[in-house]
Structure formats: C-alpha cells, structure tokens
N, C-alpha and C positions, 0 to 999 in steps of 0.2 A: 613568182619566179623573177620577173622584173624588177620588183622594189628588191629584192634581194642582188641583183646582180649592182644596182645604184648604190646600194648601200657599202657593196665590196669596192667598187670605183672610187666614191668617197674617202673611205679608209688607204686607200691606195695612194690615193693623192695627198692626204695630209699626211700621213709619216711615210712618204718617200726619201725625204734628207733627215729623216729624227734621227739623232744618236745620243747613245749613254754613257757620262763617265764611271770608269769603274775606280775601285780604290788600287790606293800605290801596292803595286808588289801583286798585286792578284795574279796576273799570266804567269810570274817567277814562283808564285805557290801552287799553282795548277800544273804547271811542269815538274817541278819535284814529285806531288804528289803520283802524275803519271810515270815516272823513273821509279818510284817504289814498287808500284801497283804490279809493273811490268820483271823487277825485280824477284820478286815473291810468287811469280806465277808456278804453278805446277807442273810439272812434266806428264803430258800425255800417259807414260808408262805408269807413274804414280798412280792417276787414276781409274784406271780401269783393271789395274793390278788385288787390289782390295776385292772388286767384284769377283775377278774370276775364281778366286780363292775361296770367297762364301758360296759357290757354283762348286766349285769339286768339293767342298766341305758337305754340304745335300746332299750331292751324288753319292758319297763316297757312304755315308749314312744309309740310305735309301739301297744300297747293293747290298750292303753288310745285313737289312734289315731283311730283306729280302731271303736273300743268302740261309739266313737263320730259320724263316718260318720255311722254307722249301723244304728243310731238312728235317726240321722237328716232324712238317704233315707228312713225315716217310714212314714212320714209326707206326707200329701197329698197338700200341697204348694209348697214341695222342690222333689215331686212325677210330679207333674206339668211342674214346671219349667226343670228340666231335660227330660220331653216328646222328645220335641225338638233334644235335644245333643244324644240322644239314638237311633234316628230314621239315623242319619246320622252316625253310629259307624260302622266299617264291620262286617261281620258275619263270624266266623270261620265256615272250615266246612272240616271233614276227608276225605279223599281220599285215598284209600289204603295206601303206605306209607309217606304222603306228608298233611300238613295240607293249606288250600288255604281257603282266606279269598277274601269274592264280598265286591265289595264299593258299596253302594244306587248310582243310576245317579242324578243328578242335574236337576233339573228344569229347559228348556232354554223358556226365553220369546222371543219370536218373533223381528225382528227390528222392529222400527218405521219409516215408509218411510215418507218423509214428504209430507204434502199432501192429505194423505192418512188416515180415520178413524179406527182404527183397536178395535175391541171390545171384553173384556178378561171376563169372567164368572168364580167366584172364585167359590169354592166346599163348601155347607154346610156344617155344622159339624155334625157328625154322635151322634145321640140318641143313649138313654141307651138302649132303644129296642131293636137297631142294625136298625133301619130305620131313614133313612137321614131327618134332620130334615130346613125346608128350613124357613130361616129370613127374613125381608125385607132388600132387598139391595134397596141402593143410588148409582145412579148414578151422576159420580163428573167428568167434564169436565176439564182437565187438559190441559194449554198453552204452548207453550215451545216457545220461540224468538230464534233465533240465527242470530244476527250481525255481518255480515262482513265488515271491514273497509279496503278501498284500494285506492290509490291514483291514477288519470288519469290525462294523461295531456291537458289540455285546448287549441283548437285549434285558439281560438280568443287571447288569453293572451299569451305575449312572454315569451317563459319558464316559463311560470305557468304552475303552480299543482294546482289541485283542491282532495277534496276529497270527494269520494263518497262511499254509505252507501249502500249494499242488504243483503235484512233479509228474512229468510227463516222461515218459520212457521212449526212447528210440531206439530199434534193435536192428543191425546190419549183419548180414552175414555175407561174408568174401572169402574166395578163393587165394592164398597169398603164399609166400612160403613164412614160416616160422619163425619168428627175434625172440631169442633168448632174452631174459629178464630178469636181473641184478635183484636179488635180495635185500630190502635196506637195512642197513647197520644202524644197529640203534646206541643212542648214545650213554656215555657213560651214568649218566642221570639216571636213564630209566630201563637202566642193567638190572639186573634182580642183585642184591644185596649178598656180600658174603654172610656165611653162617660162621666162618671163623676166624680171630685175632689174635692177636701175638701180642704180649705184654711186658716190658720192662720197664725197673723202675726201683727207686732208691730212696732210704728216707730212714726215720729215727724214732726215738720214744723220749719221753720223759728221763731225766736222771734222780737220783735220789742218796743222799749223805756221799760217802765215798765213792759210789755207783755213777761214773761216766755216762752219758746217754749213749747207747748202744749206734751201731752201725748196722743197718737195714737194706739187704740187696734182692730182689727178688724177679725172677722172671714167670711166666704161665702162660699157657694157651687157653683161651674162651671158645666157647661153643655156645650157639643161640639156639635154645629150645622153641619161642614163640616167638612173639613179635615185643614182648615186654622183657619175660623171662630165657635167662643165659646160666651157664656152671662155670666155675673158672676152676683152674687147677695149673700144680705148676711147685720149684721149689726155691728155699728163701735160705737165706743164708743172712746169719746173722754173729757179729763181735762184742762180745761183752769185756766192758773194760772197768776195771778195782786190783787190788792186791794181786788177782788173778784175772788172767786175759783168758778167755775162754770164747772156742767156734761153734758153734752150733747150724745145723741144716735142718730145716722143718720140710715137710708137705702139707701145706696148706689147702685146703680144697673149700669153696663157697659157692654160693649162688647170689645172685645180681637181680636185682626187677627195677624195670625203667618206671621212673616218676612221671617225668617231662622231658622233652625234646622242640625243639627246632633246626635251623638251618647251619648253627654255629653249635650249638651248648646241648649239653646231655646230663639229667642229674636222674640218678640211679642211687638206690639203698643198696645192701649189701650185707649177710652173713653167712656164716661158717666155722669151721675148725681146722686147726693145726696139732700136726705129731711132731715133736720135737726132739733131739736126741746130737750131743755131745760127743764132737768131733776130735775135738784139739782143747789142752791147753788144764783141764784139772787135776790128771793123773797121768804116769806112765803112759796106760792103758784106758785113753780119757773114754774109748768108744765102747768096751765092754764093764768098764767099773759104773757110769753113768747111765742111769734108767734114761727110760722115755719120758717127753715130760709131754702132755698136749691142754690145748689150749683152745678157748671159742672168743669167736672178737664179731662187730657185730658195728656199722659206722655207713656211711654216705661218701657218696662222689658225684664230683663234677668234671664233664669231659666235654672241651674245648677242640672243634673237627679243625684241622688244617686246612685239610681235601678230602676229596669221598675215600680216602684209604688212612692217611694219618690223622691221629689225634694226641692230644695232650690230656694227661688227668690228673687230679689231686686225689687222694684218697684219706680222710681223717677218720681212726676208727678207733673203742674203746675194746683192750685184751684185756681177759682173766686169763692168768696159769694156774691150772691146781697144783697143790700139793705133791713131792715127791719123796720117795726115800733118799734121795742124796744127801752128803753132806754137807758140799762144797756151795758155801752162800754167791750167792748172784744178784744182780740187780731184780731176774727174774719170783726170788724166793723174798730178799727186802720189799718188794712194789709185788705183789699178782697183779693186781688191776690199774694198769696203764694204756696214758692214749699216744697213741701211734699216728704218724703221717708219714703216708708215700704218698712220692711224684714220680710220675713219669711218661713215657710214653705207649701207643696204641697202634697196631695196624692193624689192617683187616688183610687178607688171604683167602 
C-alpha cells in the first residue's frame, strides 16, 4: 500500500503543469455537435407514449380472451366435452408449507393371453338420481391373427428353403355397444359381367356389273349363354342399287364363340341365318308380290373394348342367298355368294 501511494505522488508531481494542444476548430465542432444532439431530443411524452399503448394493446387482448373462453365454458356441449380433460387434471392440495398436487391413476386393461377368453364389463352411466342406470349391452366378439413368417430348411431339397407360416390367435370378448359396418363396394373390374349387349353397325358387300354395292344397316341385341358362347338377334335393313332401287328388312339371327381375348381385343367366329323379304321399290305391291328370300353367312370378328361397357367391332363375313321365285334381278340374284363387312359399335347393359 506504500509503494502504491509513492507511485501516485510521483505521477502527481510530473504532470501537474502537462497540457495538450488540440486541433484548430475542435471546441467549435463539439459545440455544434452538442446544439444538434440537444436539438433532436425526444419529448418525454413521445417516449413512454408507444409503451402504454403495447400495455392496453395486452390488456385489451387478454380481457377479450378471457371474455370468450368464460362464455364458451357456460355451454353444456363444451361442459361435456371437457368432462373427460378434467377428470384426468391433478388436484392441488396444501400441506403445511408445501403445495402437492395427486395425478388420477390410469386404468390398466389386463393382457390378452392368447388362447385365452377374457371378459371386460364396462360401468353404466350414472342417473340424474344418483342410481346407476344399466343399458343394454352387445356383446361383440373380436378376432385378432397374428402371422409369423420364418424360413426352414428342407430336408429332401438340396439347400432349399421353404417357408413356413404359424399363426397364433388371440380372442377377446367385451362388453361395448354396437358400430354398424359399411359393406365394401366393389369395384367396377370385379362387378360380375353383363350377360347382355346392344349392337349397332353399318357396312356393305361387294358390287358386281351394274349392281351398286349395297347399303348395309343393322342393329341387334346379344345374350351370353357361357363364358365363350353368345346368340345374337336383331334386324337389318338393307338398299340395293341398279336399274331398280329396292329396300329390303331381314332378321338375322346367329351365334358367336370366343376364340381369344384380353384386356383390349376380342376375336370371336360367328354363324347363322337370315329371312329376308322386300319392302320398297320392285312393284306397286313390293311387300306382297316379292317372296321371302333367306340366307346363311358364316365369318369372323374382331372387338376393340374402349371401357368395361363400350366396344368397337369389325365384322368380315361370307353370304350365300338361295334361290327365289322372283323376277326382279338384284345384286342379291347376280352374286349369291358374297362377302360382307360391318363395323360398328357394342355396349353391354
């Protein structure tokens, strides 16, 4: 403490007359600069105007919040629903100088041994009397699987594995009330399949010397007898054009057997016959002067699915007409034996 008071003496004594020159204009710039400083001060009200405002801004928050959950726990729905949340909150509780708060215990359910029936009796719900008020319970028998997959080795098989499956059942049975249980809809894929179609479709035949190629219009309904085999039925209308334009309406009736199939394409054979008979167009009286003519045809198709209900087909097939007593020549009486193409379209229904 001595050499310390020496050493302040010292110091004391040598720069007792020291002095510092400063540069030109320094007191003239430190003046100014304190005329600004004091210039630019703030106003007391300024600043503590901002605080009070973020202060009723809170408050005014915190009442409103308040305000709202008071009113909501008034409600006997949101009285309800918090039943639950309340029952499991701890309870504070004093203790001389120590505040000690119990937790509710937890409900444990029992294991499930497997094997093993175990049977759980839930608690009525208590009347407004204060006497337990008892419902009817359902009882609901509940499954449970559990599969284990493990691989053993094969004692016939060189270095084979095999794998093998043990499944252990667990069965519960509880007292609960009843969940109704949705039926699954199954999807359009693996719907069971119509048994019947609807067919339309248009097309022509060969022409020959003055014989126009005919106009070919036809519609029918199909019926699936098997999973191969179908009948198709239905009537055709048809224009023959030469010297003489003549209409004709047949009923055609056939049967169909699938060749092949997949997910797009269908080829199917096809034979039958047709009655025919003269509508329009060779006499006065074209429908009673003119026989019946009929006919067997006898060809292939290929059918193009859109979607599980539309398709598209081609139909290329070869007709014979027999013989009639008419007079009136036709393309049908120049050509019997002609091949024919329809196209058109397929739905199922």
């Amino acid at each position: 403490m001595k050499t310390e008071d020496d050493i302040t003496r010292l110091y004391r004594r040598q720069l007792a007359n020291a002095e510092m020159d400063v540069r030109d204009g320094f007191w003239q710039s430190l003046q100014a600069d304190l005329a600004k400083a004091e210039g630019r001060a703030v106003p007391l009200r300024r600043r503590w105007l901002p605080r009070v405002a973020a202060a009723a801004s809170i408050a005014l928050v915190l009442a409103g919040a308040s305000a709202a959950f008071w009113c909501l726990s008034q409600r006997p729905d949101v009285k309800e629903a918090m039943a639950p949340v309340a029952s499991i909150v701890p309870v504070p509780e004093v203790r001389g100088d120590h505040v000690q708060a119990s937790f509710p215990q937890p409900a444990v359910t029992p294991p499930v041994v497997p094997g093993q029936t175990v049977a759980y009796r839930a608690a009525a719900p208590t009347a407004a009397g204060g006497a337990e008020a008892e419902d009817g319970q359902v009882s609901v028998r509940l499954s449970i699987t559990i599969t284990e997959n493990g691989y053993v080795r094969h004692p016939q098989s060189a270095g084979g594995y095999r794998q093998a499956s043990h499944g252990r059942q667990a069965v519960a049975q509880t007292s609960k009330e009843e969940v109704p249980t949705e039926t699954p809809s199954h999807s359009l894929s693996e719907a069971t399949p119509s048994n019947w179609a609807f067919k339309a479709g248009i097309g022509t035949a060969l022409p020959k010397g003055d014989y126009a190629a005919p106009l070919v219009a036809t519609v029918g309904v199909e019926r699936r007898l098997g999973k191969r085999w179908s009948l198709e039925a239905g009537l055709q209308y048809t224009r023959l054009g030469g010297a003489q334009v003549l209409h004709t309406i047949g009923i055609p009736v056939r049967a169909n057997v699938l060749l092949a199939e997949n997910d797009k394409v269908d080829f199917y054979a096809m034979a039958g016959g047709m009655a025919e008979k003269t509508v329009a167009g060779a006499a006065d009286n074209s429908f009673r002067a003119e026989p019946v003519g009929l006919s067997v045809m006898a060809g292939v198709g290929v059918r193009y699915k859109l979607n599980r209900r539309l398709a598209l087909f081609a139909e290329p097939a070869v007709t014979h007409r027999f013989a009639t007593a008419s007079e009136t020549e036709t393309l049908h009486s120049e050509r019997p034996t002609n091949l024919q193409l329809l196209c058109g379209m397929r739905m199922l229904f």
